[in-house]
N, C-alpha and C positions, 0 to 999 in steps of 0.2 A: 691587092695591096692593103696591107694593116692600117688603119689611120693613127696616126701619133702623135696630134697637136703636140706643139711647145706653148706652156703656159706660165706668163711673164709677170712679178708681183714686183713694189717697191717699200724698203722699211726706211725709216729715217736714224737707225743705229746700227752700226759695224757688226759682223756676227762674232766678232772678236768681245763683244766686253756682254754675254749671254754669258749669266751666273751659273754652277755648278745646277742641272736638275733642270735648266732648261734648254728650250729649242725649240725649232719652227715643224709646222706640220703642215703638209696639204694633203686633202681631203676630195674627192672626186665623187659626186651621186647623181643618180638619177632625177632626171626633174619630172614627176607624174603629174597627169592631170589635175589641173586647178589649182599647181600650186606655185611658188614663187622660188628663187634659187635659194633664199635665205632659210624657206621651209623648208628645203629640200634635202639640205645640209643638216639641220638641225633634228629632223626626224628621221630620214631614208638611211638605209644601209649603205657604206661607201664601197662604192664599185672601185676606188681606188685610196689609198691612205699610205704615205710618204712620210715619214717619221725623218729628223734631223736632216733638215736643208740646209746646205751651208751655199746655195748660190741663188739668184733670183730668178732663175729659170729652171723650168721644169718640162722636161722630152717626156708626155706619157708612157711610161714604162713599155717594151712589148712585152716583159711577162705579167702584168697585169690583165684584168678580163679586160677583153675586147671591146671599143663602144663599138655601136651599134649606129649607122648611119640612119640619120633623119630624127635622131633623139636628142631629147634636148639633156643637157646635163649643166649641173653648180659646178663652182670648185670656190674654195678658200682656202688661205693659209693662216693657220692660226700659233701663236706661240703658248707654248704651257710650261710653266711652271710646275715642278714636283707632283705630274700627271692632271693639274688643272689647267684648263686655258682659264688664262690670265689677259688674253688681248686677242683680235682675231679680226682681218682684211674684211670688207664688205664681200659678200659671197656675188661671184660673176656666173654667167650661163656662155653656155657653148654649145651650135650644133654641128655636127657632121654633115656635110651637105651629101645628097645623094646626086649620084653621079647624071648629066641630061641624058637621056638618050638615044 
């Protein structure tokens, strides 16, 4: 079975009144050794990246790459402006638990 967390974010303005150029984006990476979700985000390649969210939830895609159970991973969602982020959630961790057995 694929695992597919749903991962749930909250803004305080309507995606109705986002100016022309912009939109939300979330971001999916790996957390490596020693380092923190925020690092994790900010430096690591995104295992996932989700361009124009128009809802607060988010089904990890299945045709994205696969986590990997027992790892740890960031996410954020950040809103960009004219391809900058201009604002952007505290970055959260998540892991897959591996199954007992």
């Amino acid at each position: 079975v694929e695992a597919s967390p749903m991962l749930t974010w909250t803004h305080s303005e309507p995606f109705s009144v986002l100016a022309q150029g912009e939109y939300f984006r979330m971001v999916v990476s790996e957390i490596k050794e020693k380092q923190g979700p925020e690092e994790a985000i900010t430096i690591n390649s995104p295992v996932m990246l989700k361009n124009y969210l128009t809802t607060h939830s988010l089904q990890y895609p299945f045709d994205a790459p696969e986590l990997k159970k027992g790892v740890s991973y960031a996410w954020q969602v950040q809103k960009i402006t004219n391809g900058v982020i201009i604002n952007k959630t505290e970055a959260w961790s998540f892991i897959l638990r591996k199954k007992p057995i």
